[in-house]
C-alpha positions in Angstrom: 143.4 -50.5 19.5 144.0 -50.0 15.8 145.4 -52.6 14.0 147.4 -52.6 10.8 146.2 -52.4 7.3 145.4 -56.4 6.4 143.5 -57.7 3.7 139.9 -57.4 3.7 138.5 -61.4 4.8 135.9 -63.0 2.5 132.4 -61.4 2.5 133.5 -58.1 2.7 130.3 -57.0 1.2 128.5 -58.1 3.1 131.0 -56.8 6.1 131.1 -53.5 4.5 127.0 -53.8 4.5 126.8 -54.3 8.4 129.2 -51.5 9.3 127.0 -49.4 7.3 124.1 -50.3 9.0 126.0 -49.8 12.0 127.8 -46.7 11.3 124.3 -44.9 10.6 122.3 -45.9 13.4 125.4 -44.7 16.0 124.8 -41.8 13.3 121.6 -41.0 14.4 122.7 -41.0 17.3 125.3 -38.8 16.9 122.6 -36.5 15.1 120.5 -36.3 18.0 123.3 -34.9 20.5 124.7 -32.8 18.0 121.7 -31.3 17.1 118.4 -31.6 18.6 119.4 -31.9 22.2 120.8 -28.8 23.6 121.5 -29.4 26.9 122.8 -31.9 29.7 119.2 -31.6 31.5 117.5 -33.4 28.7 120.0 -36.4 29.1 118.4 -36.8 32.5 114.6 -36.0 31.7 113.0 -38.8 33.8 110.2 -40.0 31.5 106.5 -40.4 32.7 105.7 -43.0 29.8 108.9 -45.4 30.2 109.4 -45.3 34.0 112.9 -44.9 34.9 114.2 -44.3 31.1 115.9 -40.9 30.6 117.5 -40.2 27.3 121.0 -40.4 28.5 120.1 -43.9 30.1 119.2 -45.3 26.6 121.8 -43.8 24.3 125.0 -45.2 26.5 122.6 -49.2 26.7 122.9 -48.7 23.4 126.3 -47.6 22.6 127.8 -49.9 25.2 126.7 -52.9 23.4 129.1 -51.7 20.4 131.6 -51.6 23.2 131.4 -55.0 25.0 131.2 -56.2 21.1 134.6 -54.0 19.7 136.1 -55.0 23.0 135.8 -58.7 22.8 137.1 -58.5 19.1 139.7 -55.9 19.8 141.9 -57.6 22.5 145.7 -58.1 22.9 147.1 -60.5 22.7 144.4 -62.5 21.2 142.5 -65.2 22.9 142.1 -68.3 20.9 138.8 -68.3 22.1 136.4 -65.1 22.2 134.0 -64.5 24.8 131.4 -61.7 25.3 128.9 -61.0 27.8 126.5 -58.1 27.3 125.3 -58.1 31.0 129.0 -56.8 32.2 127.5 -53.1 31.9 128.9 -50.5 33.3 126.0 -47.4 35.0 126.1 -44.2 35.5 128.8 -43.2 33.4 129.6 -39.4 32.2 127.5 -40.0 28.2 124.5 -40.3 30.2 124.9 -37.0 31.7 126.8 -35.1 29.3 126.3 -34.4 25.6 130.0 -33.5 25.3 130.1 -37.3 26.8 127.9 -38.3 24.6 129.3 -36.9 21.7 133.2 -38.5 22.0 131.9 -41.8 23.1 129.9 -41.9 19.8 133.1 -40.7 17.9 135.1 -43.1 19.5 133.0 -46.4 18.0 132.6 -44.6 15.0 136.7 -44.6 14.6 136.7 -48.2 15.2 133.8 -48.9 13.2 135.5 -47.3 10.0 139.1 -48.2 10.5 139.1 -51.5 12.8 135.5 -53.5 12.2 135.9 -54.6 8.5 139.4 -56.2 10.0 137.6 -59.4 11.6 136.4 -61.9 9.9 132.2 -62.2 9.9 132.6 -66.0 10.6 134.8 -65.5 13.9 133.4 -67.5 16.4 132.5 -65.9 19.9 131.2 -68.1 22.8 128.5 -65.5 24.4 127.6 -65.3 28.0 124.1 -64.4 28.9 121.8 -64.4 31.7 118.1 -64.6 30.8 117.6 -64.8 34.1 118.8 -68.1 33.6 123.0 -68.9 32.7 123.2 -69.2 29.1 126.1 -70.4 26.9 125.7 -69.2 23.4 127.8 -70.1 20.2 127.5 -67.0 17.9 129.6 -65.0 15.4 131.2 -61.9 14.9 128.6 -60.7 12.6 125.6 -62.2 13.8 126.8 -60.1 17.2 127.4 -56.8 14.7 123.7 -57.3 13.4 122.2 -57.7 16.5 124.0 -54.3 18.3 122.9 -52.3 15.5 119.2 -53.7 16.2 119.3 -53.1 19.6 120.2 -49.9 19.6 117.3 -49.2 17.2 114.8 -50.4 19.2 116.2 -48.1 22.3 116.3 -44.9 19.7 112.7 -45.8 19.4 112.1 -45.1 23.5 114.6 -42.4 22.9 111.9 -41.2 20.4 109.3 -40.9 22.7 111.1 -39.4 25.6 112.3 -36.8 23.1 108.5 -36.0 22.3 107.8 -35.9 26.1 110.1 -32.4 26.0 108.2 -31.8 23.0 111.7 -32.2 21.1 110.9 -33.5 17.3 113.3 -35.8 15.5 114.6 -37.0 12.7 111.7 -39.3 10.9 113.7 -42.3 10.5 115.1 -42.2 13.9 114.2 -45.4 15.8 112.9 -46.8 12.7 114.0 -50.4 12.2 115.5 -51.3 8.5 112.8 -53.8 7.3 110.4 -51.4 8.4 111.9 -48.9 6.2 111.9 -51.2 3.2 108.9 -52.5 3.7 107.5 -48.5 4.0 109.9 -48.1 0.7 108.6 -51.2 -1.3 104.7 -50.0 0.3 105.8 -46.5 -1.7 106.8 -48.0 -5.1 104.2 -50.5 -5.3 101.7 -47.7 -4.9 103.7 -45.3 -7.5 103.9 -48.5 -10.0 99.7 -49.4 -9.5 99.2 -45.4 -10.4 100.9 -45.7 -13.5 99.0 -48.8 -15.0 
């Protein structure tokens, strides 16, 4: 799947920006079965407040999005026209049992995240298939698609979140925590420090 070393396309900033974003939520991810989970039974908890949601259940939703997306960008030889569907999910697979699981499928988008997703260019167009229940055909971009994986898999860390506090399991405070709502909590924080000053 790796590709060789090209030039980086136009916006790279802002590339490098969304891979970041990206490569710290799968982070916190990573975080979570390294170090507050300690064994396969929490992967399964069946939650009381989110019925049918176990932790495992969430973090491989989440993670296969990055999938479907590094797929559809990654394939050989190269269509001339890119097509992704996020509803051709695949269940019951080992992460969602199995922190070891867990942990090299995380590792394993991480890799292509830091060597392979700064390679395509954000402007690549990608036709994407959706059902809402209805048929949708979408016309969308690389990094509009990159954006949106990273916010989805926020807002399942935040269900993660309160699974984890169901087993009375604490995490990390910005876990789950969307990036505006950081910034705004940020900007909340410096406005207040400025006011206390005058």
């Amino acid at each position: 799947m790796s590709h060789p070393a090209l030039p980086l396309p136009k916006g790279k900033n802002q590339a490098a920006e969304l891979v970041d974003v990206a490569l710290k939520t799968l982070g916190q991810a990573q975080d979570l079965v390294a170090r507050t989970l300690t064994s396969d039974s929490q992967l399964t908890f069946q939650s009381e407040l989110i019925p049918s949601s176990t932790i495992g259940k969430h973090l491989r939703h989440a993670r296969e999005h990055y999938k479907l997306l590094m797929d559809c960008v990654s394939m050989s030889p190269r269509p001339k026209h890119l097509e992704l569907c996020y509803d051709k999910r695949s269940r019951d697979v080992p992460m969602e049992t199995s922190l070891e699981a867990a942990r090299h499928a995380f590792e394993e988008t991480k890799k292509w995240l830091e060597h392979d997703a700064l390679r395509v260019d954000l402007e690549e167009p990608i036709t994407l298939n959706a059902v809402t229940p209805y048929p949708q055909v979408l016309q969308t971009t690389y990094g509009r698609e990159l954006w949106f994986v990273s916010l989805h898999a926020i807002h399942h860390w935040s269900m993660v979140r309160v699974i984890a506090a169901e087993m009375g399991l604490e995490v990390e405070e910005t876990f789950g925590v969307a990036p505006s709502t950081m910034a705004y909590r940020e900007l909340g924080t410096s406005s207040a420090q400025m006011m206390a000053k005058l």
